[in-house]
Backbone as CSV, one residue per row, in Angstrom:
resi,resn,N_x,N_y,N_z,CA_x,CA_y,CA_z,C_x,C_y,C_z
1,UNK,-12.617,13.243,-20.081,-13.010,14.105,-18.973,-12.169,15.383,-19.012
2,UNK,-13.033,16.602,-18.452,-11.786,17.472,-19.031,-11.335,17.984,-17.590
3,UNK,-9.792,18.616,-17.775,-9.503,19.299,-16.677,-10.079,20.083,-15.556
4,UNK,-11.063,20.703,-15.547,-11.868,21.072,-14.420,-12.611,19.686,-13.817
5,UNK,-13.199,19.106,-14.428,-14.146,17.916,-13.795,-13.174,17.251,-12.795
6,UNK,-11.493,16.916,-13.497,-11.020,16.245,-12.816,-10.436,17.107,-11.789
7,UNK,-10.415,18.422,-11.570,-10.003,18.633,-10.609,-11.179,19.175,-9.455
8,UNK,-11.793,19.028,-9.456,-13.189,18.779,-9.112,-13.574,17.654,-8.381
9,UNK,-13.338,16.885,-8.960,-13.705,15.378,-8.325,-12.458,14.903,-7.290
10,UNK,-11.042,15.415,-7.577,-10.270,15.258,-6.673,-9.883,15.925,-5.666
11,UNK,-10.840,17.318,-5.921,-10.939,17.787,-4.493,-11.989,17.452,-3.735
12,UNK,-13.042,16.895,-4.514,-13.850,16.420,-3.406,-13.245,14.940,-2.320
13,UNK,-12.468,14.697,-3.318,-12.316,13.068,-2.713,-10.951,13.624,-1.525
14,UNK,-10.161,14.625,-1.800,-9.055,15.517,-0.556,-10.472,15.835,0.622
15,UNK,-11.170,16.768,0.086,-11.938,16.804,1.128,-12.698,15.409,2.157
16,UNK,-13.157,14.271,1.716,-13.879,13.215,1.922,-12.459,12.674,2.893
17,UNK,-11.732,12.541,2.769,-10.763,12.137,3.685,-10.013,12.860,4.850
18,UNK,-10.128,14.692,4.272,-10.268,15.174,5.554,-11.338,15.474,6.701
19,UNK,-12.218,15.171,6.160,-13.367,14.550,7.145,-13.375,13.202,7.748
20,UNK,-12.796,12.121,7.090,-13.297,10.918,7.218,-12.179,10.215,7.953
21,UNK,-10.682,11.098,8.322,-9.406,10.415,8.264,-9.836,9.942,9.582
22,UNK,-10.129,10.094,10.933,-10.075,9.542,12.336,-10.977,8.043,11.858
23,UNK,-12.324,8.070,11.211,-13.025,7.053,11.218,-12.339,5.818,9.927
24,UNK,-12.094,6.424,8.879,-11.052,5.515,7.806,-9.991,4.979,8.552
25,UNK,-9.072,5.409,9.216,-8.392,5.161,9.889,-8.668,4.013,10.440
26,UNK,-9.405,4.096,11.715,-9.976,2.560,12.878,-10.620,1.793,11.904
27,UNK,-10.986,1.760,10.614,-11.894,0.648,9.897,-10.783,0.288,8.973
28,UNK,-9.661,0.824,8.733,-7.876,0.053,7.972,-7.065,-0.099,9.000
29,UNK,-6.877,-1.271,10.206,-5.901,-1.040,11.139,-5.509,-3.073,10.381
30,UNK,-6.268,-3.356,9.459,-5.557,-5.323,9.792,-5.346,-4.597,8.275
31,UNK,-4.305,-5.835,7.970,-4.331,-6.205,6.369,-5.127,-7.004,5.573
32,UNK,-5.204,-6.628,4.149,-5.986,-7.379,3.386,-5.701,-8.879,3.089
33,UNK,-6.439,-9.626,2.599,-6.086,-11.009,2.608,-4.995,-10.777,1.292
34,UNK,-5.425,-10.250,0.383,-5.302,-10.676,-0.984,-3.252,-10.220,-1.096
35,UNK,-2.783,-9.076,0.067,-1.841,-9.283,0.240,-0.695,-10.554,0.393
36,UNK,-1.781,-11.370,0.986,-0.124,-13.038,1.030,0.011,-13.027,-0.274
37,UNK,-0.763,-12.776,-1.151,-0.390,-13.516,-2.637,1.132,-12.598,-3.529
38,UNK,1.307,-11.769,-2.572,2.331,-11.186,-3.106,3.670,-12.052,-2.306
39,UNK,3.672,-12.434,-1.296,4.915,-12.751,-0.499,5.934,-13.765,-1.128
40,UNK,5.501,-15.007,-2.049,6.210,-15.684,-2.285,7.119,-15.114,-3.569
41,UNK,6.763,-13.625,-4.231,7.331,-12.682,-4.699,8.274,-12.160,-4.457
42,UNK,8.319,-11.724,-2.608,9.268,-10.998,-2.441,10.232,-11.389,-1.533
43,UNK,11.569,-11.020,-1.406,12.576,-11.287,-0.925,13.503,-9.830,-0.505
44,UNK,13.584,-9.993,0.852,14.166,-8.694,1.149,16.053,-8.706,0.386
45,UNK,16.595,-7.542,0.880,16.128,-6.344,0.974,15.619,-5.751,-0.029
46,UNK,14.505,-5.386,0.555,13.199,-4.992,-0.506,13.303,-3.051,-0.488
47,UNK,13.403,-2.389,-1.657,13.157,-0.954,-2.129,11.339,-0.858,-2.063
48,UNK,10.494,-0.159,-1.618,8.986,-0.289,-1.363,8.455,1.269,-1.901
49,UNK,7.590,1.676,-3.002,7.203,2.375,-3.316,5.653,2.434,-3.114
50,UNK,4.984,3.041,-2.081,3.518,2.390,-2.082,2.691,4.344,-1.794
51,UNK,1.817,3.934,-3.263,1.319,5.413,-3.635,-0.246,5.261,-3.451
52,UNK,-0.157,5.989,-2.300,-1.698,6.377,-1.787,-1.696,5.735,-0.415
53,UNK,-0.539,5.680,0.109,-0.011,4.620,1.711,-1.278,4.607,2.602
54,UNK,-2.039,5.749,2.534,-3.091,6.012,3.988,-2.266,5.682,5.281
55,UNK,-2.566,5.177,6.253,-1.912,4.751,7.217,-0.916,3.986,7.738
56,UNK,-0.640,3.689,6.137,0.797,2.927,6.232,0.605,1.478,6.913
57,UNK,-0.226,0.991,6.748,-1.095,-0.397,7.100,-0.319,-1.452,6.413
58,UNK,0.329,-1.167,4.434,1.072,-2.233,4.294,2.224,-1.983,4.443
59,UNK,3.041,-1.023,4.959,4.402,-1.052,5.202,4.317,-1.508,6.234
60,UNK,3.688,-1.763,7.673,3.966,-2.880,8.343,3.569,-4.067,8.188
61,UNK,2.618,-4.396,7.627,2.447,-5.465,7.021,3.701,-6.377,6.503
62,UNK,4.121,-5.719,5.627,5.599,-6.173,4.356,6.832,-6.258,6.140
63,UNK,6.547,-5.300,7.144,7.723,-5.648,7.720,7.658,-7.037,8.884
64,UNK,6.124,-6.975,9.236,6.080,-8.528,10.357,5.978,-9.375,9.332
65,UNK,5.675,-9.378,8.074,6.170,-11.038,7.327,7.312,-11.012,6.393
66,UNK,8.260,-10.014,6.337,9.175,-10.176,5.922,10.351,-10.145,6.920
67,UNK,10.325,-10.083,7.903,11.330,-9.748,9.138,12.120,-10.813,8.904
68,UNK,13.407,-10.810,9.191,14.586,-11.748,9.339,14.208,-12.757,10.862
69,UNK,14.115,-13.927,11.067,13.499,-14.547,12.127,14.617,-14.025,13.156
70,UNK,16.317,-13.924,13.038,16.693,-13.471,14.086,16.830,-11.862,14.422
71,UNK,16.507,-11.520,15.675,16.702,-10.470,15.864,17.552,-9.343,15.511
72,UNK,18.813,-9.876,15.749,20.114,-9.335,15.114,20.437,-8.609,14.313
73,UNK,19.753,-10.282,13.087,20.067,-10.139,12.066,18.984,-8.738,11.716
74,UNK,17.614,-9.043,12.421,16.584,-7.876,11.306,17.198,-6.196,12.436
75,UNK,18.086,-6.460,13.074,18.505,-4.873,13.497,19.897,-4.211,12.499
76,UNK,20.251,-5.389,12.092,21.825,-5.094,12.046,22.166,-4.153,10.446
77,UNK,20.677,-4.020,10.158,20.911,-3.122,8.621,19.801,-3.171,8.499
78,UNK,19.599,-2.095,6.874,18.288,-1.773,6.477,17.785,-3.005,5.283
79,UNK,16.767,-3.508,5.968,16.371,-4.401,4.563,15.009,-4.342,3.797
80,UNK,14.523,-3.149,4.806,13.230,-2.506,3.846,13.153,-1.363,4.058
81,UNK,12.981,-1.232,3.003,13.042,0.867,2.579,11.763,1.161,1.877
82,UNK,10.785,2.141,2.845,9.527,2.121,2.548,9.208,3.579,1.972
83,UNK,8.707,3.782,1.350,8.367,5.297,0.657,7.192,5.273,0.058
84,UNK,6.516,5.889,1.075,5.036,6.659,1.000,4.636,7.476,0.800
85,UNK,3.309,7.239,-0.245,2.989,9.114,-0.730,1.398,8.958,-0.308
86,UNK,1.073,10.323,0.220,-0.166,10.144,0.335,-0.816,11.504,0.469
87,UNK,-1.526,12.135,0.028,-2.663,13.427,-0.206,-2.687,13.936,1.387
88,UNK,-3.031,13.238,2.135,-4.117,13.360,3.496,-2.585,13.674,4.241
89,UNK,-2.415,14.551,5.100,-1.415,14.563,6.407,-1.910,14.122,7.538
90,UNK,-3.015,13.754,7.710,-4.027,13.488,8.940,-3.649,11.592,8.827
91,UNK,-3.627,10.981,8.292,-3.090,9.816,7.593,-2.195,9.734,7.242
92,UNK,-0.694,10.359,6.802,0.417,10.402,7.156,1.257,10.111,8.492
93,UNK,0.104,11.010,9.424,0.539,10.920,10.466,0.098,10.131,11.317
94,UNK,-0.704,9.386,10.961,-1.164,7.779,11.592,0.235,6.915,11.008
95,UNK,0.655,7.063,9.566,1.423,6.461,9.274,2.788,6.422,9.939
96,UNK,3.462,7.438,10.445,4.376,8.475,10.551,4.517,7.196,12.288
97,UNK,3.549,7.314,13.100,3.722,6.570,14.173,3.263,5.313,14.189
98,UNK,2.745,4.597,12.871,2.650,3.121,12.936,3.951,2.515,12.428
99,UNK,4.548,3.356,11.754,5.915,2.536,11.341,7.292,2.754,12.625
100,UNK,7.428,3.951,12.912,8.258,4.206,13.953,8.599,3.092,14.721
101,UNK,10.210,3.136,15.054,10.979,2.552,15.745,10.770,0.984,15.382
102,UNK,10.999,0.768,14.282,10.711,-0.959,13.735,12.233,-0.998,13.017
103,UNK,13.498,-2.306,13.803,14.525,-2.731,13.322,14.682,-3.041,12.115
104,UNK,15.568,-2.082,11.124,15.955,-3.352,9.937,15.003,-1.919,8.571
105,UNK,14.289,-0.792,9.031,12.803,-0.059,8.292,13.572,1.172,8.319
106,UNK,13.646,1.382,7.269,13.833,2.932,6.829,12.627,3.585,6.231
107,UNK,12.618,4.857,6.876,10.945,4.947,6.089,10.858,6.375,5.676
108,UNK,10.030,6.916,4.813,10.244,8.321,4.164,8.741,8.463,3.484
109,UNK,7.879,9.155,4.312,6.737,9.462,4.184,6.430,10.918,3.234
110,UNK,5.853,11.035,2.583,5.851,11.973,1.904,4.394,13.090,1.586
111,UNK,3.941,13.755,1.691,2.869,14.445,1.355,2.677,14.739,-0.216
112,UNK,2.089,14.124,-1.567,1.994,13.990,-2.483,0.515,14.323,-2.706
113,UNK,0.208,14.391,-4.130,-0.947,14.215,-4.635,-1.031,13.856,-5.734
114,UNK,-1.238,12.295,-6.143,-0.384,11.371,-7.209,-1.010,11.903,-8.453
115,UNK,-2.161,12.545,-8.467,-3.006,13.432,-10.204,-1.862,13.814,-10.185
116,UNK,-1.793,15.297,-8.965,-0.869,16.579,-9.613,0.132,16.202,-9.847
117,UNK,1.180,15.226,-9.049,2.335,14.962,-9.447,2.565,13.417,-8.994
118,UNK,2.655,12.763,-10.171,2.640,11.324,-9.948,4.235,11.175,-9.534
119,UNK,4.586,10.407,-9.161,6.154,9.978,-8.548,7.596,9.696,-10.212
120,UNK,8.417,10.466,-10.007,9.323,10.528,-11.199,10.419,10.364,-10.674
121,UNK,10.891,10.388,-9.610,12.503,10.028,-9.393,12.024,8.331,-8.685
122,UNK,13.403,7.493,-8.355,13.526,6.793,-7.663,13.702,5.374,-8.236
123,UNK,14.328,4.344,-7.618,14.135,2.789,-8.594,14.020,2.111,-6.764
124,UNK,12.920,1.056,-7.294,12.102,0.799,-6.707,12.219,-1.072,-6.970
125,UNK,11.789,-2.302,-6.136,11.679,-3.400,-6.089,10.352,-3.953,-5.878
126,UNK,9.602,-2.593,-5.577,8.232,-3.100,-5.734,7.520,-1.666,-5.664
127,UNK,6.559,-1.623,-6.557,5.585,-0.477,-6.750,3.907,-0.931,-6.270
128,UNK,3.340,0.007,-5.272,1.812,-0.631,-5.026,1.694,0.814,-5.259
129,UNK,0.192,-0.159,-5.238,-0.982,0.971,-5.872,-2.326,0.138,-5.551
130,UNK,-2.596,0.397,-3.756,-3.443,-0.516,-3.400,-4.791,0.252,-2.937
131,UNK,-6.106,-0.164,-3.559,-7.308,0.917,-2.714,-7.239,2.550,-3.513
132,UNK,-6.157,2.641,-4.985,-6.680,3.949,-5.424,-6.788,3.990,-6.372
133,UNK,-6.761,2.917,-7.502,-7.090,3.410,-8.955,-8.368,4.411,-8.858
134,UNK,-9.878,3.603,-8.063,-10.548,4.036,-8.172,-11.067,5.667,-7.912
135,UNK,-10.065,6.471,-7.131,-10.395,7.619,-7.139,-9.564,8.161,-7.968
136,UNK,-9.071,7.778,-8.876,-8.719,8.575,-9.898,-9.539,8.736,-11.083
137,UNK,-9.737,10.221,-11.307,-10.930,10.571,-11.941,-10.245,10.821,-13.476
138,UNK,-10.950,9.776,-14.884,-10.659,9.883,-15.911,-9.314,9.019,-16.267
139,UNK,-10.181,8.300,-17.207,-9.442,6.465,-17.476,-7.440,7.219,-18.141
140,UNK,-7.194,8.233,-19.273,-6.286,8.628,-19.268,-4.846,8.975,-18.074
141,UNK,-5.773,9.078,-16.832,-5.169,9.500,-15.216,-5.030,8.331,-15.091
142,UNK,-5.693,7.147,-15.185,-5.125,6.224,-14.427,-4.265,5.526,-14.898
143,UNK,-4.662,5.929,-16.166,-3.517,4.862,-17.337,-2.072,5.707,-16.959
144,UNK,-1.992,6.965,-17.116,-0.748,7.503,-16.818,0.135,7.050,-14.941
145,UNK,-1.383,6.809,-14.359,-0.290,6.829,-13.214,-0.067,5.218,-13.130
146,UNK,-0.591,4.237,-13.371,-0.070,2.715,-13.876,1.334,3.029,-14.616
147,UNK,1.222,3.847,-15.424,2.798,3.900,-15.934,3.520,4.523,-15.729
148,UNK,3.366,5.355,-14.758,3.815,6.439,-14.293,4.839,5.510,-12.913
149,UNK,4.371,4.494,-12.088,5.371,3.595,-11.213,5.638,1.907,-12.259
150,UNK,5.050,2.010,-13.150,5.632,1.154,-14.071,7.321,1.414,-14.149
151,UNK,7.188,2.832,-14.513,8.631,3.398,-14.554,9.512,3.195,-14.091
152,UNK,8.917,3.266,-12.752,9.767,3.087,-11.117,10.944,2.058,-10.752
153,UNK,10.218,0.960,-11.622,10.526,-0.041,-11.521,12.197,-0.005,-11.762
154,UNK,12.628,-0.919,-11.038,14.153,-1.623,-10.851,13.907,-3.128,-11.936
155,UNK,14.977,-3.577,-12.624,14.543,-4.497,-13.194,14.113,-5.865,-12.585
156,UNK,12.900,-6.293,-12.887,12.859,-7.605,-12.032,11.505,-7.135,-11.291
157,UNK,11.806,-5.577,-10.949,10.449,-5.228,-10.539,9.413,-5.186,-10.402
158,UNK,8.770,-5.616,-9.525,6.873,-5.875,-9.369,6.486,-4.349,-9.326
159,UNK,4.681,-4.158,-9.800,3.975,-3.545,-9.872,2.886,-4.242,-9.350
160,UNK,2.014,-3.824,-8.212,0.543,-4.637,-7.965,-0.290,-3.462,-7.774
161,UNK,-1.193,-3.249,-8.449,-2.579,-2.639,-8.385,-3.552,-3.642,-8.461
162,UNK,-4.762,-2.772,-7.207,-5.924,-3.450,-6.946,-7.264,-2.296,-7.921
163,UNK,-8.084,-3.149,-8.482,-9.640,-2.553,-8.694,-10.163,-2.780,-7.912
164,UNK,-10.991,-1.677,-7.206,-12.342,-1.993,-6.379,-13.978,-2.312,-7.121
165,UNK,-13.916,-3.393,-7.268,-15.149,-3.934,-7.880,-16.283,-3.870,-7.365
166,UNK,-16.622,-2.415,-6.709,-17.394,-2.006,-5.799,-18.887,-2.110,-6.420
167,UNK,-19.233,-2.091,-7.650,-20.762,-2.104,-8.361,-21.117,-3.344,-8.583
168,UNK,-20.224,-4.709,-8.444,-20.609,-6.077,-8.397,-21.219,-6.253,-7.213
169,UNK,-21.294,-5.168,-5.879,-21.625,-6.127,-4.958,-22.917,-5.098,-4.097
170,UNK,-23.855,-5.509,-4.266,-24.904,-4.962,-3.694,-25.009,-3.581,-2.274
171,UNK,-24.034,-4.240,-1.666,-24.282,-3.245,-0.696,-23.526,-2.053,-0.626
172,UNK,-22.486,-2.015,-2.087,-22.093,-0.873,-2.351,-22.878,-0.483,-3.002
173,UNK,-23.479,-0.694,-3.906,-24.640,-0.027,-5.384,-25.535,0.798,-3.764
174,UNK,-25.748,0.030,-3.099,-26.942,0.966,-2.095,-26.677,2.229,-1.814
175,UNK,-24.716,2.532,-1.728,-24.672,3.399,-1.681,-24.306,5.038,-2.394
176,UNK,-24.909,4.297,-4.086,-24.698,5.532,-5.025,-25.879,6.580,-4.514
177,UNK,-25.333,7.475,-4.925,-26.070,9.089,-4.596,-26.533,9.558,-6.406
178,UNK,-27.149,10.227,-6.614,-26.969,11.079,-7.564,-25.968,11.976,-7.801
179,UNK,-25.538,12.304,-8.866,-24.295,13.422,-9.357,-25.248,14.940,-8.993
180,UNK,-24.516,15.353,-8.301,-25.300,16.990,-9.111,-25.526,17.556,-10.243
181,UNK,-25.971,18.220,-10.751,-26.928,18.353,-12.182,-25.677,19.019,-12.942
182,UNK,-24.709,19.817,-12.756,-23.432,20.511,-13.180,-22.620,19.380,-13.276
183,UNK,-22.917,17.991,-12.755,-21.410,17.394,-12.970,-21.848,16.234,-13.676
184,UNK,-22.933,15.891,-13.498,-24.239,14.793,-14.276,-23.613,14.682,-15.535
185,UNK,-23.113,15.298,-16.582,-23.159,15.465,-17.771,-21.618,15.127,-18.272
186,UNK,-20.849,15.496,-17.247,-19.445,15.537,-17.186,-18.569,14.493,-17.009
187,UNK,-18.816,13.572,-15.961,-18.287,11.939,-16.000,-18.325,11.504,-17.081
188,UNK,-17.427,10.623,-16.316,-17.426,9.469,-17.562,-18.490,7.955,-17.229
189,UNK,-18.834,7.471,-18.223,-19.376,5.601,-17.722,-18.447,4.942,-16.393
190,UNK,-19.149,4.194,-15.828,-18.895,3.583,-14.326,-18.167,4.770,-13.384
191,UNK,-18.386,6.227,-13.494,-18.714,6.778,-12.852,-19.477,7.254,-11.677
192,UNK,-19.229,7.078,-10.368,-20.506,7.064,-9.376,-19.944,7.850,-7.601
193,UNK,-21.054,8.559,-7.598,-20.678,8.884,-6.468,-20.939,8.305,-5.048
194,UNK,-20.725,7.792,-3.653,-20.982,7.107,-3.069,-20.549,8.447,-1.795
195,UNK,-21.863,7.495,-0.735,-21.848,8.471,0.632,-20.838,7.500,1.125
196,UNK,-20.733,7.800,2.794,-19.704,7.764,3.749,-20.608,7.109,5.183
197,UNK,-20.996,5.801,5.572,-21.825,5.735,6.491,-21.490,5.199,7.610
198,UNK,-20.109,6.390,7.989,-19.213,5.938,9.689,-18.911,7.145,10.266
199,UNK,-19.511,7.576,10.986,-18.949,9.231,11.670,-19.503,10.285,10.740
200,UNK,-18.958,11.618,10.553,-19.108,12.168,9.978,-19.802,12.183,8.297
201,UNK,-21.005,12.708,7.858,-21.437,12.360,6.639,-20.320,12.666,5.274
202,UNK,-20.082,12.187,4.490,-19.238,12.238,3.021,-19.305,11.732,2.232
203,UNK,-19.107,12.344,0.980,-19.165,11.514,-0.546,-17.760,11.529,-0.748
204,UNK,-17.505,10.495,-1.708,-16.386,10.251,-2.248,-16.515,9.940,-3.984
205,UNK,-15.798,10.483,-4.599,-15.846,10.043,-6.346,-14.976,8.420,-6.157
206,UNK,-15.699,7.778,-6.906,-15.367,6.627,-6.948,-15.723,6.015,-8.810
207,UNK,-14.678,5.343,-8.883,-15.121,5.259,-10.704,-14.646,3.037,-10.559
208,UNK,-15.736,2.630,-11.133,-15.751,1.158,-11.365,-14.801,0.518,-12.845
209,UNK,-13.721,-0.013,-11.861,-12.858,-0.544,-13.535,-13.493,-2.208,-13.966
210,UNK,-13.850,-2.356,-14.925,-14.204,-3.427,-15.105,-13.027,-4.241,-16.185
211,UNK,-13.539,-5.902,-16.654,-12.502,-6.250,-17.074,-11.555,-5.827,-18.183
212,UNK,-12.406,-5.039,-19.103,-11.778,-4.230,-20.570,-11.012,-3.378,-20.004
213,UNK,-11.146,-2.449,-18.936,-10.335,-1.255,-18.340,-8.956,-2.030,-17.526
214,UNK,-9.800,-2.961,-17.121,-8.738,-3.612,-15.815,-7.014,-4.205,-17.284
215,UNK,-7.941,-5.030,-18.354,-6.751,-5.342,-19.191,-6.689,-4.361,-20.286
216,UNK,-6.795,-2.773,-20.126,-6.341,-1.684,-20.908,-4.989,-1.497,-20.062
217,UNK,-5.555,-1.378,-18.440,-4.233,-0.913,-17.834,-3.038,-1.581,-17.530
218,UNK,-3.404,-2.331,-17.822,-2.021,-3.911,-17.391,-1.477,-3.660,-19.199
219,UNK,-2.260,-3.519,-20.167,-1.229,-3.410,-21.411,-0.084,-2.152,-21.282
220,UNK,-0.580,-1.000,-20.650,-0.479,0.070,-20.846,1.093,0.087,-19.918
221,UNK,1.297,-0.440,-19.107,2.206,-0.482,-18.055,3.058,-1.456,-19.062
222,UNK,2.890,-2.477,-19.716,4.186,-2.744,-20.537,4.942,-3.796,-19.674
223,UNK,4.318,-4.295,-18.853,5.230,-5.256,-17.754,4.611,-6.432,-18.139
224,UNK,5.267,-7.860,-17.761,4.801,-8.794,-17.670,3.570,-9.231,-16.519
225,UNK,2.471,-9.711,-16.897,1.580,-9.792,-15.796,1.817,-11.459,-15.087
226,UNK,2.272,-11.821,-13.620,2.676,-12.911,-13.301,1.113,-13.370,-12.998
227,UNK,0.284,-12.565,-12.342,-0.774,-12.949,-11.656,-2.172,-12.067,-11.494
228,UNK,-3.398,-12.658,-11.981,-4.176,-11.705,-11.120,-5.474,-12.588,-10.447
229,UNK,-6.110,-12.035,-9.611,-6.602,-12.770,-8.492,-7.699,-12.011,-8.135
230,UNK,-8.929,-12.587,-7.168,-9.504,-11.504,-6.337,-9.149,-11.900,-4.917
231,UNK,-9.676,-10.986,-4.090,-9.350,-11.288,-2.781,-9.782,-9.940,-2.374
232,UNK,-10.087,-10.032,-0.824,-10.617,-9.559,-0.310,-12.319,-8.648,-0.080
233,UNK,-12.657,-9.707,-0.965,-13.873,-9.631,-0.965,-14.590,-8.465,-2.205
234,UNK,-13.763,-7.557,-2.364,-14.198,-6.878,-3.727,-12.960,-6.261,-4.548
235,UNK,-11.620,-6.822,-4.430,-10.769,-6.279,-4.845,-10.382,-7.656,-5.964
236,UNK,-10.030,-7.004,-7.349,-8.797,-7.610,-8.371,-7.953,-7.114,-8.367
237,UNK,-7.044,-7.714,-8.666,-5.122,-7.581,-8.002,-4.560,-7.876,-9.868
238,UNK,-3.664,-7.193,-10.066,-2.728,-7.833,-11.020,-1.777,-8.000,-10.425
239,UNK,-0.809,-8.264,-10.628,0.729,-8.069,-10.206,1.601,-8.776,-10.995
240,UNK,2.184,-7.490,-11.929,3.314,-7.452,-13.329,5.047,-7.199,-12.736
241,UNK,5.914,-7.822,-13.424,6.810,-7.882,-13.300,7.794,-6.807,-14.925
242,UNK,8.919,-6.177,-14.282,9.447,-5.989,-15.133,10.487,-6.863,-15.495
243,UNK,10.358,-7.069,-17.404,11.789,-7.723,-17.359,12.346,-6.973,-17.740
């Protein structure tokens, strides 16, 4: 894919969320199932790198089931340190007041845009990457940003990315659109564009990883893979460990 397409497709998908952030928002307020499968993983005090946060939905998540049962104890220091990057400020700032004033949570929200600049400083105890392979436009982008918090990693370190297996399931296929005739030519395979059918009308670029892509990117990251799973109804999960 070449450099214009992809920057093209990722401004449409900046735009699709600044339209869509009030209604995306109220339809991500619970967590996903496929999240418990990480817990018997982790053990505070946990370093938290989570790229593409949206509303910061799993940094509280990670903090009501990882909390220290006594009070005290989960005030008396920091035992999760959360660092969020995310495109949208409209969703930052959902984030910005869902984490606030929680004992024991250090938190450092960030305004990023993981194409233009994927994350290069920091060591980390766990790297997510939950709900965005798929808008990353052009299989090279995604492979770089899989290794790009591969990096991140602290030794011992988890990595979990989810695929949205959105073309297995019917009532997403309902909602491909046609490409426009200028960009028709330009994608890549499992390429597809999809409307927006909550509030305000929107498309979003959305690209389908299937299993050859799904185990290109788990080689590519260089980590040990402990697990992968589905859950939540259209999502596959890996989740690699560094040794």
């Amino acid at each position: 894919m070449n450099a214009d397409t992809v920057q093209r497709l990722n401004a449409l998908n900046r735009a699709f969320y600044r339209v869509t952030a009030d209604a995306f928002d109220q339809t991500r307020q619970t967590p996903w199932s496929g999240w418990d499968g990480l817990l018997p993983c982790l053990r505070p005090p946990l370093r938290v790198l989570d790229a593409g946060c949206g509303n910061g939905r799993f940094g509280v998540y990670l903090w009501e089931r990882l909390r220290p049962a006594d009070d005290d104890a989960a005030a008396a220091s920091i035992w999760l340190t959360y660092h969020g990057l995310d495109s949208s400020p409209a969703l930052l700032a959902r984030a910005r007041a869902a984490l606030a004033g929680r004992p024991g949570l250090a938190v450092h929200l960030e305004e990023r845009d993981l194409l233009d600049s994927p994350p290069a400083a920091g060591e980390y105890d766990l790297a997510a990457l939950l709900g965005v392979l798929h808008h990353v436009p052009g299989a090279a982008n995604r492979r770089r940003l899989v290794q790009a918090l591969a990096a991140r990693l602290a030794p011992g370190g988890l990595l979990v990315f989810t695929a949205w297996r959105f073309y297995e399931h019917p009532r997403f296929r309902e909602r491909i659109v046609p490409w426009p005739d200028d960009l028709a030519g330009q994608v890549e395979p499992h390429d597809y564009l999809l409307d927006w059918r909550r509030g305000e009308p929107a498309l979003r670029y959305c690209h389908y990883i299937d299993d050859a892509e799904h185990d290109a990117l788990v080689a590519a990251c260089g980590l040990r893979e402990l697990a992968r799973y589905r859950a939540d109804g259209a999502n596959c999960y890996s989740v690699l460990r560094r040794v």
